[in-house]
Phi, psi and omega in degrees: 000140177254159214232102182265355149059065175308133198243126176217353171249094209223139169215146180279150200228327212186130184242359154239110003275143190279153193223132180244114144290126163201150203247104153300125166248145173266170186294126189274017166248350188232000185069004179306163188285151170290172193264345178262342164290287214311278184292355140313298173299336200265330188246343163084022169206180175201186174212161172213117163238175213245083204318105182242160190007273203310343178237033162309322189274319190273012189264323190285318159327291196295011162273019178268114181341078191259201187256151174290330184281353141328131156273102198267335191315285168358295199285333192263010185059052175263182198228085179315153147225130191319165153234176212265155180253000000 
């Protein structure tokens, strides 16, 4: 299911070797782990970009406690497209 997982707690640390800090909280209606720990635990990496303007109000939408079985592309009406390497 995709997940576009809005991240707000992140600082960039260190630009040799780059280093990312970021702090996981559980979920505040059920104390369950957030869907971006389970995955990190389920795949053993992540990423962090960087939201810009135009799409702020639906990056913000998706922060709301949805069920893991959620489609967030979906609710908030964005379009995932790959990315370029």
């Amino acid at each position: 299911v995709l997940n576009l997982a809005p991240f707000s707690f992140f600082n960039g640390v260190c630009s040799n070797p780059p280093t990312v800090l970021f702090s996981v909280v559980r979920r505040g209606t059920d104390n369950q782990k957030k869907d971006t720990l389970v995955n990190i635990e389920a795949t053993r990496q992540f990423v962090v970009n960087v939201v810009s303007e135009p799409i702020v109000e639906p990056m913000n939408t998706c922060a709301t406690e949805w069920p893991p079985n959620v489609d967030e592309f979906a609710e908030v009406g964005l379009t995932p497209v790959p990315s370029l390497k």
